[in-house]
MDAnalysis code that builds the backbone (N, CA, C; Angstrom):
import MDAnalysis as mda
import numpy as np

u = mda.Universe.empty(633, n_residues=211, atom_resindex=np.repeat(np.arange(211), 3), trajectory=True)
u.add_TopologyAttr("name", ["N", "CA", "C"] * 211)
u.add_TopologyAttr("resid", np.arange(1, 212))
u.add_TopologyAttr("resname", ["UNK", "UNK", "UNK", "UNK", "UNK", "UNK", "UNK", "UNK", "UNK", "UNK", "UNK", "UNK", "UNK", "UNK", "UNK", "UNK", "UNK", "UNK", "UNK", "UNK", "UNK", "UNK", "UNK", "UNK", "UNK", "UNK", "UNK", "UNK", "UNK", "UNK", "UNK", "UNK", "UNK", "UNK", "UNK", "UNK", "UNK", "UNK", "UNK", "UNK", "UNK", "UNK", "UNK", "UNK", "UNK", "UNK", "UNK", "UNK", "UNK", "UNK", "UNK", "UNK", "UNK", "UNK", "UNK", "UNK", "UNK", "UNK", "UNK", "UNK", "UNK", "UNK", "UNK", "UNK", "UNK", "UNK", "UNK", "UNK", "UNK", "UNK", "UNK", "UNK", "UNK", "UNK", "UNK", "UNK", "UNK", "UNK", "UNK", "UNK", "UNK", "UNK", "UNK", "UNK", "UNK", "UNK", "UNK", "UNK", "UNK", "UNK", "UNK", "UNK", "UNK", "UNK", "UNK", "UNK", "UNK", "UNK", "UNK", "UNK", "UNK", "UNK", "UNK", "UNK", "UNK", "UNK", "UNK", "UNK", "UNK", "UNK", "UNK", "UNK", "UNK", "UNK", "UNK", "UNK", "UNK", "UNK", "UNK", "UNK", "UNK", "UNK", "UNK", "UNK", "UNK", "UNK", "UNK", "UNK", "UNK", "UNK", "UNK", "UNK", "UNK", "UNK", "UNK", "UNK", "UNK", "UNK", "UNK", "UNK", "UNK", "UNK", "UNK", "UNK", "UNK", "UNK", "UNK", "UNK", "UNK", "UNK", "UNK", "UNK", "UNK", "UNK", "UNK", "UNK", "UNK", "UNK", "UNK", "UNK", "UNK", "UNK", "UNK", "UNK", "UNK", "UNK", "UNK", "UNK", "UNK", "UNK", "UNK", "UNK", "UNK", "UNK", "UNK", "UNK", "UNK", "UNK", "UNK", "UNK", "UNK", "UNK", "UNK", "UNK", "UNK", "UNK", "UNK", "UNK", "UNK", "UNK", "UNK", "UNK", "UNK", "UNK", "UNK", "UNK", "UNK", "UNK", "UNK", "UNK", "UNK", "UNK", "UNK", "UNK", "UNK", "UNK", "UNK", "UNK", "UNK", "UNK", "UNK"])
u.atoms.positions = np.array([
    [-7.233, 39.087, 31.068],
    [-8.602, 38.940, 30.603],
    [-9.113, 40.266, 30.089],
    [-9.530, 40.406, 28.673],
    [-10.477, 41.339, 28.600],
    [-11.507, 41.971, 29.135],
    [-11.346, 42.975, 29.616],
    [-12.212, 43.472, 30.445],
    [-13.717, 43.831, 29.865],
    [-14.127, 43.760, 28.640],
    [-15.082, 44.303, 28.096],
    [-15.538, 42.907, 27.402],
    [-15.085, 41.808, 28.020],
    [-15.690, 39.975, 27.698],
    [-16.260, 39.962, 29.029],
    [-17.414, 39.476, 28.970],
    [-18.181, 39.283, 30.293],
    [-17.786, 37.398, 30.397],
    [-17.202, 36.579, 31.814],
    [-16.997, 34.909, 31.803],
    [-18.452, 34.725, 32.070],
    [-19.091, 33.916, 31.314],
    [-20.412, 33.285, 31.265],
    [-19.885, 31.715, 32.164],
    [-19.298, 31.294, 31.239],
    [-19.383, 29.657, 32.142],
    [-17.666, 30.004, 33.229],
    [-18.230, 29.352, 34.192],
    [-17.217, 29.253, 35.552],
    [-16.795, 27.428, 36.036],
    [-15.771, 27.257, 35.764],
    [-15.424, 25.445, 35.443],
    [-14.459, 25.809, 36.795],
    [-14.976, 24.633, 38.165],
    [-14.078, 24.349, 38.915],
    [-13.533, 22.821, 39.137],
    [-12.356, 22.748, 39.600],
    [-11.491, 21.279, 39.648],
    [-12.205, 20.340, 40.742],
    [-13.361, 21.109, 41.772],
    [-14.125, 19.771, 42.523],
    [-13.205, 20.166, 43.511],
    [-13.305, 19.130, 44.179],
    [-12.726, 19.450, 46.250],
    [-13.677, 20.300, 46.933],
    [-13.538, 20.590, 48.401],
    [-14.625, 21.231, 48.741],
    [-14.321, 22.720, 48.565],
    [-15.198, 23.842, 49.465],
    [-15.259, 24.817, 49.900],
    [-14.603, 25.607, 49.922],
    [-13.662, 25.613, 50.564],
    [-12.234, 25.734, 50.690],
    [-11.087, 26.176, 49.726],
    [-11.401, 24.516, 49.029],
    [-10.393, 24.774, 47.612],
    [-10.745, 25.533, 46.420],
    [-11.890, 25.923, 46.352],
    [-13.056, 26.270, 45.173],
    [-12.985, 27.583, 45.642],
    [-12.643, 27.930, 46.770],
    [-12.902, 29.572, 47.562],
    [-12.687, 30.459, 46.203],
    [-11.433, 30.459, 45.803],
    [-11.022, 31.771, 44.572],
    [-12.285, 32.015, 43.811],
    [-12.216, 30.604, 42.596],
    [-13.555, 30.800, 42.068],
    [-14.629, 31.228, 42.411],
    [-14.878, 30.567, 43.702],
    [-16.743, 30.958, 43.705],
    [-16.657, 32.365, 44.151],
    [-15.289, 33.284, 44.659],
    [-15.765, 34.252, 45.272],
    [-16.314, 35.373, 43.711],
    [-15.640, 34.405, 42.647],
    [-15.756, 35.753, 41.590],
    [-16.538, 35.334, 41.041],
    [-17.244, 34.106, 41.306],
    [-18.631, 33.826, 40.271],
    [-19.725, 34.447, 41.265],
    [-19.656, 34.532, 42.597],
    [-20.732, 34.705, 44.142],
    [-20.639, 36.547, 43.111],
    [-19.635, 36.980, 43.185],
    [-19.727, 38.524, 42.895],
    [-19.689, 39.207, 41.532],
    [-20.184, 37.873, 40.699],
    [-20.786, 38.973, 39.375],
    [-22.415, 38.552, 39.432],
    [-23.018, 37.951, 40.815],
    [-24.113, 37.626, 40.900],
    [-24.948, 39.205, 41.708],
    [-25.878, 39.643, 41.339],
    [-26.522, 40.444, 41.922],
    [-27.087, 39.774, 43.092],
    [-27.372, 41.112, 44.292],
    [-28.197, 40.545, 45.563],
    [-29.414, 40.250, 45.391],
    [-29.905, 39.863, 44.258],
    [-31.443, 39.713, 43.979],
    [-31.128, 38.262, 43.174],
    [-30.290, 37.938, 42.513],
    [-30.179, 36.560, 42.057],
    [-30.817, 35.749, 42.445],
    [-30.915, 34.544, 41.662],
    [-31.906, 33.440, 41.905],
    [-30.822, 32.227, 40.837],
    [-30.688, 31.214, 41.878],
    [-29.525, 29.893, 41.597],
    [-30.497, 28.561, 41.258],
    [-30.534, 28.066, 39.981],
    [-31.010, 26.907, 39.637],
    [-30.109, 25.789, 39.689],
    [-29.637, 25.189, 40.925],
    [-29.085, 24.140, 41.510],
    [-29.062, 22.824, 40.949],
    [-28.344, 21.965, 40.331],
    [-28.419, 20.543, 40.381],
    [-27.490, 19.632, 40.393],
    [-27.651, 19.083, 41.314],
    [-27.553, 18.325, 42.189],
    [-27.220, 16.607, 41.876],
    [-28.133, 16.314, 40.194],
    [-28.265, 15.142, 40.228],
    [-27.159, 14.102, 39.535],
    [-25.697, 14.491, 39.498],
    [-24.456, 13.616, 39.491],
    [-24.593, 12.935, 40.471],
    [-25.205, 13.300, 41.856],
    [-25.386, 12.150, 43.240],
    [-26.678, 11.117, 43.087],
    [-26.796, 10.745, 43.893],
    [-27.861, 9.417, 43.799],
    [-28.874, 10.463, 44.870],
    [-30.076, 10.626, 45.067],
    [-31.167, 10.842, 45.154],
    [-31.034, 10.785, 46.453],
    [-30.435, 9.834, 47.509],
    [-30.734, 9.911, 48.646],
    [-29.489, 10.622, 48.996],
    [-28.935, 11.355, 48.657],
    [-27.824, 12.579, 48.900],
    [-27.960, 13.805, 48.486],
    [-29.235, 13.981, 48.156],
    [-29.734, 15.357, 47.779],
    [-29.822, 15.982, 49.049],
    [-30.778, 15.835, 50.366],
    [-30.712, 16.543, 51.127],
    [-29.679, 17.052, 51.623],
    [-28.748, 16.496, 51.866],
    [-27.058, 16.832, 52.129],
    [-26.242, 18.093, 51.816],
    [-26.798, 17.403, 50.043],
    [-26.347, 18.499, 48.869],
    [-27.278, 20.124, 49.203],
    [-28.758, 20.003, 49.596],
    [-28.593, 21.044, 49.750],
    [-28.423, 21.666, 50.747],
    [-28.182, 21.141, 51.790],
    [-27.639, 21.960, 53.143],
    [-26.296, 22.477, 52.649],
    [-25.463, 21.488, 52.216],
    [-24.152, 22.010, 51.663],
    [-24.174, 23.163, 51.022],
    [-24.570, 23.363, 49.718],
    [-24.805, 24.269, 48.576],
    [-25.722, 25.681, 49.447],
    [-26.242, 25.521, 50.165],
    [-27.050, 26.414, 51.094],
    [-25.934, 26.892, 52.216],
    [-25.010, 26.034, 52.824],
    [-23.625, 26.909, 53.571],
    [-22.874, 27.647, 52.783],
    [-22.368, 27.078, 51.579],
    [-21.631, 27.811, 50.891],
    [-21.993, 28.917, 50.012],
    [-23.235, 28.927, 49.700],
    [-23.862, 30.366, 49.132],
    [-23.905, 31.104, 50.188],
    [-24.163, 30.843, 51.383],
    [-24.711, 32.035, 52.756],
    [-22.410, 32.288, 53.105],
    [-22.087, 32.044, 52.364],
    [-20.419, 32.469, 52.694],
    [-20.415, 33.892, 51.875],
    [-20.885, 33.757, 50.617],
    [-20.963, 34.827, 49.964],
    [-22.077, 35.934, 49.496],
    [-23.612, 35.648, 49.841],
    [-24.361, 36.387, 50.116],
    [-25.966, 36.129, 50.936],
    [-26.035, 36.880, 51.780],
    [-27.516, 36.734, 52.594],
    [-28.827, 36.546, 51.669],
    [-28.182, 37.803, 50.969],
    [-30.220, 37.625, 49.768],
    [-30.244, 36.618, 48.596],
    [-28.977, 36.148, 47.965],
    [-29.253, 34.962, 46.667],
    [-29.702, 33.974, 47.119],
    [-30.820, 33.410, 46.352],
    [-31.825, 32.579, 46.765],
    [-31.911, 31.453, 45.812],
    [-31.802, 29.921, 45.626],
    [-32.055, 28.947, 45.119],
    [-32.687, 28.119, 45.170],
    [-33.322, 27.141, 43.763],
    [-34.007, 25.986, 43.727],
    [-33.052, 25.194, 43.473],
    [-33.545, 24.031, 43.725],
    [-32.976, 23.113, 43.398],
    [-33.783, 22.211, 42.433],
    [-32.904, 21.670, 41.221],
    [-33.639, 20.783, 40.262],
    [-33.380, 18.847, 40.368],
    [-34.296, 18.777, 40.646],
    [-34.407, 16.787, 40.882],
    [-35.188, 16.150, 39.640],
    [-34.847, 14.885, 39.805],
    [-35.343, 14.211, 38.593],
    [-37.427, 14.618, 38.739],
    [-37.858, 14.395, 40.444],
    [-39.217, 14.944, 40.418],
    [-40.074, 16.192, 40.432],
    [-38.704, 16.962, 40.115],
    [-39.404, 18.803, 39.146],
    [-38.848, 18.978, 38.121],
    [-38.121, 18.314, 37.694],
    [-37.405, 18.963, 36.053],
    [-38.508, 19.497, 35.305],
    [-39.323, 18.979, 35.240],
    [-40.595, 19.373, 34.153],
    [-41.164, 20.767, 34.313],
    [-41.015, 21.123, 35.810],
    [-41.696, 22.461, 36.268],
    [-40.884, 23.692, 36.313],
    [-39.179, 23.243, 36.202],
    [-38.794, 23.887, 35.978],
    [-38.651, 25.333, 35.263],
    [-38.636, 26.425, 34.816],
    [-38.169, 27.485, 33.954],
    [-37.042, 28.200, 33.875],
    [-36.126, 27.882, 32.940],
    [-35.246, 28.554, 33.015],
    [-35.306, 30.286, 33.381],
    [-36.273, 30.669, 32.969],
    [-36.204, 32.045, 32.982],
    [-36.488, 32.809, 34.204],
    [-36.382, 32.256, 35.018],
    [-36.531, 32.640, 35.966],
    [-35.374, 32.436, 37.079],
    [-34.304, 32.436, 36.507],
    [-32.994, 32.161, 36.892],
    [-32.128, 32.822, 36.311],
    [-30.916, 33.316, 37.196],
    [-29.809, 34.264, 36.847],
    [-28.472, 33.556, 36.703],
    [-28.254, 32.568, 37.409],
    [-27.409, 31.122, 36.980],
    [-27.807, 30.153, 37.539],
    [-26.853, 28.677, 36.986],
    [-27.294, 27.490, 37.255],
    [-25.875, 27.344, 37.781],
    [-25.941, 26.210, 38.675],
    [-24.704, 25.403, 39.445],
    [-24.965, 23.616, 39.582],
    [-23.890, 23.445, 38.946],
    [-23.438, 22.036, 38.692],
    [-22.545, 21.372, 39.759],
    [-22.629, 20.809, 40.779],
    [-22.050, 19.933, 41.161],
    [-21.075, 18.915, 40.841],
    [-20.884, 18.237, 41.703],
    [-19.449, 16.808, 41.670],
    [-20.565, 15.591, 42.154],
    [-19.931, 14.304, 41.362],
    [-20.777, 12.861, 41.594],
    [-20.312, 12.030, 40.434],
    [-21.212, 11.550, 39.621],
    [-21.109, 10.488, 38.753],
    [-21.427, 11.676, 37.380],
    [-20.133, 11.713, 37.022],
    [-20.597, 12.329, 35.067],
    [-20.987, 11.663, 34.510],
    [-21.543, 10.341, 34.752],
    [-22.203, 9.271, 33.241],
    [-24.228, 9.614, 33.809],
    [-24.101, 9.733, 35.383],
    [-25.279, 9.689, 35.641],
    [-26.122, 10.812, 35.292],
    [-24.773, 12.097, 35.627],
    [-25.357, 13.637, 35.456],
    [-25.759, 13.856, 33.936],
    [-24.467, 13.070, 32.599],
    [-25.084, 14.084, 31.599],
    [-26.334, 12.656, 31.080],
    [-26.705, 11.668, 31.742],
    [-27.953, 11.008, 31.303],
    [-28.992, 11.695, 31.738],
    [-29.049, 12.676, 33.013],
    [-30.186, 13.027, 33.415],
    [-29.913, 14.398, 32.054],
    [-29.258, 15.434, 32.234],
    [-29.072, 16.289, 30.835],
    [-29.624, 16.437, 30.134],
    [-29.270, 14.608, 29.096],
    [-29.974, 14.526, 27.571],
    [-31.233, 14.390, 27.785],
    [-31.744, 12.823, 28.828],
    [-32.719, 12.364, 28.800],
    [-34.057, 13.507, 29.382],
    [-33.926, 14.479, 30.095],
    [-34.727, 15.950, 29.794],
    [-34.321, 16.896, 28.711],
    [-33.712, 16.753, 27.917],
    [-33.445, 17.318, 26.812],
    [-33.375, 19.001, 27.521],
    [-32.383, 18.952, 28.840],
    [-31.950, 20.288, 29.817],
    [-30.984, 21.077, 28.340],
    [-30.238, 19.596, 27.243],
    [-28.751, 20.135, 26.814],
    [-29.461, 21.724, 25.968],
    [-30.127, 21.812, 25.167],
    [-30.285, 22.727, 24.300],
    [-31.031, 23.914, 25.561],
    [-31.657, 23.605, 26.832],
    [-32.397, 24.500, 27.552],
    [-30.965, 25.207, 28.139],
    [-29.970, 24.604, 28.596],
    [-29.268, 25.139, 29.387],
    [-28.071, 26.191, 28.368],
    [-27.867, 25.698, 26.823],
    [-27.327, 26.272, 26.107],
    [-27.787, 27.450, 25.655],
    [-29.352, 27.442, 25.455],
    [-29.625, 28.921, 25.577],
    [-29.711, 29.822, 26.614],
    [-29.804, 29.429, 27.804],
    [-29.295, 30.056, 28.952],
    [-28.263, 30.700, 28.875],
    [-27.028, 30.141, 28.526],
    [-25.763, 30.759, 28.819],
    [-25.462, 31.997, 27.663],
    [-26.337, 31.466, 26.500],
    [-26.107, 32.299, 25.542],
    [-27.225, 33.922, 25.306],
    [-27.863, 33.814, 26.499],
    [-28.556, 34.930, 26.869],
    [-27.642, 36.042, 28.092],
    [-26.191, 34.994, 28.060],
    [-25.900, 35.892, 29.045],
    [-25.457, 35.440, 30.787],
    [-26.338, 34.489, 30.816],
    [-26.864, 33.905, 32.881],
    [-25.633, 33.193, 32.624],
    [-25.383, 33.079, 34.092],
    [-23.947, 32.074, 34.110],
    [-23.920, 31.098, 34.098],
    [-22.875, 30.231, 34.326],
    [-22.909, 29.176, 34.765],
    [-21.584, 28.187, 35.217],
    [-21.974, 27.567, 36.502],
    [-20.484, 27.428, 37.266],
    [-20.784, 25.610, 36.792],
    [-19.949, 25.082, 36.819],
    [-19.694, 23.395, 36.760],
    [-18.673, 23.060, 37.567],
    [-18.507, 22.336, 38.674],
    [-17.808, 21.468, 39.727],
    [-17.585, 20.247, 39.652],
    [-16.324, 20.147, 38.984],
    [-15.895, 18.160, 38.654],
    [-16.774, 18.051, 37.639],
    [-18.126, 16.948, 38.138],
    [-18.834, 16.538, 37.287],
    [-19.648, 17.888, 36.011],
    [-20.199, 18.908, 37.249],
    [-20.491, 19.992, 36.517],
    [-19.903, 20.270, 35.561],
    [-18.304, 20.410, 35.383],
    [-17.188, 21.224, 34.619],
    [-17.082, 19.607, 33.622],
    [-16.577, 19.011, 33.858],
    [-16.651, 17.449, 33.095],
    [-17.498, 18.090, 31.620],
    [-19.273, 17.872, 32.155],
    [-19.944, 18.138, 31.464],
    [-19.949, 18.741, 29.836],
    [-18.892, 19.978, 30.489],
    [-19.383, 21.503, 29.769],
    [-18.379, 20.966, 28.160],
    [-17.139, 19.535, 28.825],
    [-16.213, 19.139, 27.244],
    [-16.624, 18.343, 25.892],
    [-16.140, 18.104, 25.328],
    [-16.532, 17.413, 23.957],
    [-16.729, 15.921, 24.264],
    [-16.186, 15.465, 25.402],
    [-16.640, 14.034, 25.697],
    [-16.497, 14.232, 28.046],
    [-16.690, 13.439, 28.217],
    [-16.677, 13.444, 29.639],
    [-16.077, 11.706, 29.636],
    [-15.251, 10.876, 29.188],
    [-14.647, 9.712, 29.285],
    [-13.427, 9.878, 29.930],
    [-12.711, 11.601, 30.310],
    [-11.889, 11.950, 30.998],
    [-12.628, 11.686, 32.643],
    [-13.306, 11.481, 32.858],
    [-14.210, 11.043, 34.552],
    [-13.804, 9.091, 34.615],
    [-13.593, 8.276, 33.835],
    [-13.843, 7.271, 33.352],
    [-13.277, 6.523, 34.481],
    [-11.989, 6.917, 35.464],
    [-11.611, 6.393, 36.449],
    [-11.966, 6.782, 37.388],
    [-12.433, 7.728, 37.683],
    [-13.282, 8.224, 39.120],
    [-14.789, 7.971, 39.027],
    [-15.698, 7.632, 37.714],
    [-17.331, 7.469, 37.563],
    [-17.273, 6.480, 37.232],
    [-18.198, 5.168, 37.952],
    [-18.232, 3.948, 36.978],
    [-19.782, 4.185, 36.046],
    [-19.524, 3.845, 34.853],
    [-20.311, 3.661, 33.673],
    [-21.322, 3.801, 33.687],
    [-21.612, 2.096, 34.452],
    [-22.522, 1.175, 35.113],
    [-23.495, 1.563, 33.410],
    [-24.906, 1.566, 33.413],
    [-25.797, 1.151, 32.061],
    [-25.728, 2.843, 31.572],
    [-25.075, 3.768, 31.987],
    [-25.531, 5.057, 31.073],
    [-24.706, 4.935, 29.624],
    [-25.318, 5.733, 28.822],
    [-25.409, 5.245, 27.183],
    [-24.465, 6.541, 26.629],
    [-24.640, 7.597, 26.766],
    [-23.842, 9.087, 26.903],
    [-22.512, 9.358, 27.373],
    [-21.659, 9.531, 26.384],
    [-19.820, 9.869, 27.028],
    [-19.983, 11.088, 26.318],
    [-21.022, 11.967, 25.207],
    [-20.446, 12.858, 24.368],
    [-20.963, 14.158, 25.172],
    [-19.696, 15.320, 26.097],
    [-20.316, 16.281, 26.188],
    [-21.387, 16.900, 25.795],
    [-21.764, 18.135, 26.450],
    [-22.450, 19.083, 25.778],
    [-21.366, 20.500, 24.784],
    [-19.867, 19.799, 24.544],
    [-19.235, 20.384, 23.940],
    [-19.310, 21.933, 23.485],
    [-19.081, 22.806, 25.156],
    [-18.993, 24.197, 24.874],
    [-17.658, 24.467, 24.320],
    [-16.695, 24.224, 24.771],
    [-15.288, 24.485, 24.848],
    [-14.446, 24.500, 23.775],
    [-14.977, 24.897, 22.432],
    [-14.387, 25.109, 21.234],
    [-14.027, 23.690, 20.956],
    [-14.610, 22.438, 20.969],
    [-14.071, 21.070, 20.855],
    [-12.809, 20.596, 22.263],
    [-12.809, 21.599, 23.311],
    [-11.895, 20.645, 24.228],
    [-12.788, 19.980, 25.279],
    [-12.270, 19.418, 26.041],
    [-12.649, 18.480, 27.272],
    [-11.933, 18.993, 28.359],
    [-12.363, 18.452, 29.261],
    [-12.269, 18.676, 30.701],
    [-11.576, 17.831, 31.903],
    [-10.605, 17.628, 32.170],
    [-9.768, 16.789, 33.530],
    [-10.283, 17.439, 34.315],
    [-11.162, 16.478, 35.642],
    [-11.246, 17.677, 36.760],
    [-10.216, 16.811, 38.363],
    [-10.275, 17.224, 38.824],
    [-8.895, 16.894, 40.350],
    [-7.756, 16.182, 39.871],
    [-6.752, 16.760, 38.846],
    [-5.808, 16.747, 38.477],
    [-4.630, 17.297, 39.299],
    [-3.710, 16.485, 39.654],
    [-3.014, 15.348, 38.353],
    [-3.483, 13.868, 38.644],
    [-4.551, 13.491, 39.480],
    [-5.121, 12.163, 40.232],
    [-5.913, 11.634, 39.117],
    [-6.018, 12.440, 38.107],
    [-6.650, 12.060, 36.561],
    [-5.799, 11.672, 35.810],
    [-4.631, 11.838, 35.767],
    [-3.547, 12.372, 34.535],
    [-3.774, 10.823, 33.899],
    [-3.566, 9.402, 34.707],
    [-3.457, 8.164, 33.682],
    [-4.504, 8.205, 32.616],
    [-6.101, 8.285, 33.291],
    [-7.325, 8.600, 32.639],
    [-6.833, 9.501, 31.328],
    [-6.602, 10.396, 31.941],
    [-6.585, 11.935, 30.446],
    [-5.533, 11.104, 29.503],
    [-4.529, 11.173, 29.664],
    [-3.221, 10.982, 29.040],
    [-3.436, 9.418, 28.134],
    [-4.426, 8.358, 28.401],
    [-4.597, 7.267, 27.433],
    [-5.864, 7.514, 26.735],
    [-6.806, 8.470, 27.051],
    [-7.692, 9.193, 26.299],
    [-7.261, 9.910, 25.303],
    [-6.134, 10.708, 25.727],
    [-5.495, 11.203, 24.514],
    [-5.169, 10.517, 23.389],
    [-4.484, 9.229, 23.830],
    [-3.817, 8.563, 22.899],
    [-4.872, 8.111, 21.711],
    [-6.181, 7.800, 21.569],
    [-6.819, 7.571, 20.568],
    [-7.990, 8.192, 20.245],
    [-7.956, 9.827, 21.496],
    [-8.704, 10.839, 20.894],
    [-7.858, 12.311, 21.181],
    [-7.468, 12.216, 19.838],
    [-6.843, 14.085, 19.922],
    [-7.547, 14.925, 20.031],
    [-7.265, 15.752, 21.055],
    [-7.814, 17.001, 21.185],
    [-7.206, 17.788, 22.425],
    [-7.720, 18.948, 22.767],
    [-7.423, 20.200, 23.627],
    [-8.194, 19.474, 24.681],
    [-7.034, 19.260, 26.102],
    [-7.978, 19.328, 27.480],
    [-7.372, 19.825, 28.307],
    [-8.690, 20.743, 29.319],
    [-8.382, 21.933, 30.292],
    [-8.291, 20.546, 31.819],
    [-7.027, 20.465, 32.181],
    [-6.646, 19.850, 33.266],
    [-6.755, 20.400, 34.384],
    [-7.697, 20.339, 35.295],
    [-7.854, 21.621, 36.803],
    [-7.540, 20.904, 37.882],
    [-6.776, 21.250, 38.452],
    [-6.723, 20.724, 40.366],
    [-7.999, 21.150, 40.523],
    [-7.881, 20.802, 42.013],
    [-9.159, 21.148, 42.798],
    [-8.988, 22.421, 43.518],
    [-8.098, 23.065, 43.579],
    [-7.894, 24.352, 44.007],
    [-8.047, 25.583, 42.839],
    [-8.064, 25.054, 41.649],
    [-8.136, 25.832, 40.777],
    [-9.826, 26.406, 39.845],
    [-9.678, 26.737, 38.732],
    [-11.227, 27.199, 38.481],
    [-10.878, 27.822, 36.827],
    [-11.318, 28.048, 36.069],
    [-10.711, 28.362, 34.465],
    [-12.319, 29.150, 34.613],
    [-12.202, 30.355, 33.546],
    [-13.506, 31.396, 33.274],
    [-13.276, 31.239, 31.555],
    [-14.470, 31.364, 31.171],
    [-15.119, 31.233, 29.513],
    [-16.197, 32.073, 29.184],
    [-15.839, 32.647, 28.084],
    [-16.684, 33.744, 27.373],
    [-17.952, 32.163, 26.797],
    [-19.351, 33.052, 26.822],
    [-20.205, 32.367, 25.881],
    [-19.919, 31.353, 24.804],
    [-18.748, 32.021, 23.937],
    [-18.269, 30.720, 22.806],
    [-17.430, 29.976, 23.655],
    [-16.924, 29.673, 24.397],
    [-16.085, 28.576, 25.237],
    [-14.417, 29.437, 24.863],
    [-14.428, 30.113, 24.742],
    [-13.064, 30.702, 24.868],
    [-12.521, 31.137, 26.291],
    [-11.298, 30.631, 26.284],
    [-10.477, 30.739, 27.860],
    [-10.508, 32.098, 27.756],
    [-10.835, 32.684, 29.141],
    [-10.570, 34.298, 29.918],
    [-9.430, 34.360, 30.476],
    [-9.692, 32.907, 31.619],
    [-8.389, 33.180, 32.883],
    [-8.725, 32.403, 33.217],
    [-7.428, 32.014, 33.853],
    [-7.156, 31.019, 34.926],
    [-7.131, 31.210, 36.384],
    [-7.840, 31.048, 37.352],
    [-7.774, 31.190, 38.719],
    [-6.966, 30.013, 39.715],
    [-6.561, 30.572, 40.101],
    [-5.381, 29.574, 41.066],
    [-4.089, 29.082, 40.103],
    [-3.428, 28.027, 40.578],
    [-2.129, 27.672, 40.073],
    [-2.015, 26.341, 39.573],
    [-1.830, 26.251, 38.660],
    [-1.869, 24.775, 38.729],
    [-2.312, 23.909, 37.316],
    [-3.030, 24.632, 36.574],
    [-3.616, 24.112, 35.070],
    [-2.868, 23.561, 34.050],
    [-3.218, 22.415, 33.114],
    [-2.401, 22.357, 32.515],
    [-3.203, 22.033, 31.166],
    [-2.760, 22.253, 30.306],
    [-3.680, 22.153, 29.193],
    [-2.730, 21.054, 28.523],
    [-3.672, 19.995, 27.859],
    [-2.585, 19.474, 27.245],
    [-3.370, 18.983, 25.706],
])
């Protein structure tokens, strides 16, 4: 990795704590002790938010005492400000539900200038899903159900995203077949880093496969 490319977006394969350890320790430590984490949460259904943030609240206190977070729900999006945030963190759940909440606050263009000022940003499964040119690679692990949205927020130079691979591979691999393109395949132990334009840095852990 170039050392003089700062990784803006941080894409992990999903699983818990544990498996994500590599990554988050190097996304936890390009975060200052004064940081401030704009959390969301909403790939889960609403009555699993509290959960989510006890969770997301253990695993930040693994890597620092003073970073401090909100969390964003469908009943503050509006009050939200980006600017007042040093990164955002994306979660694992339903990718058809997460990028409907996305568009339907029109977050896609808020969160794109975010990253392009610089602030980070980590994506987990659904999070990382998100960040590809389509998210129909989730299609066997998310059911549909009425959301209207399969088209990423396409950072990734036109690729897509497999996340807890190879338990994806049927999904990815007949997606391929009648949409070509570049996709970043991640276990859940693994984590991929991206400059602002969606260009690969590095790979963390073992295991990726691009196909």
């Amino acid at each position: 990795m170039d050392a003089n490319v700062k990784p803006v977006i941080f894409l992990g394969g999903g699983g818990g704590s544990k498996a994500s350890a590599d990554l988050d320790t190097i996304f936890f430590s390009d975060l200052s002790p004064d940081s401030k984490i704009l959390y969301i949460p909403t790939a889960l259904e609403p009555e699993r938010y509290p959960g989510a943030t006890e969770w997301f609240t253990k695993v930040l206190r693994m890597y620092s005492d003073t970073i401090d977070f909100v969390m964003m729900t469908e009943d503050n999006v509006d009050k939200i400000d980006f600017n007042n945030f040093d990164a955002v963190y994306i979660g694992g759940g339903n990718t058809y539900k997460l990028l409907d909440f996305i568009f339907s606050n029109k977050l896609d263009s808020k969160l794109r200038t975010f990253i392009e000022s610089g602030k980070l940003f980590y994506g987990g499964s659904a999070g990382a899903i998100l960040t590809g040119r389509t998210i129909n690679t989730a299609s066997e692990m998310d059911p549909r159900l009425n959301y209207k949205y399969d088209k990423g927020l396409d950072w990734l130079c036109g690729a897509s995203v497999s996340c807890h691979w190879p338990e994806t591979k049927h999904c990815t691999v007949e997606l391929l077949k009648n949409n070509p393109q570049k996709i970043y395949c991640i276990p859940e132990n693994c984590g991929l880093l991206f400059d602002v334009n969606g260009n690969l840095l590095r790979t963390v852990g073992s295991g990726v496969e691009i196909l």
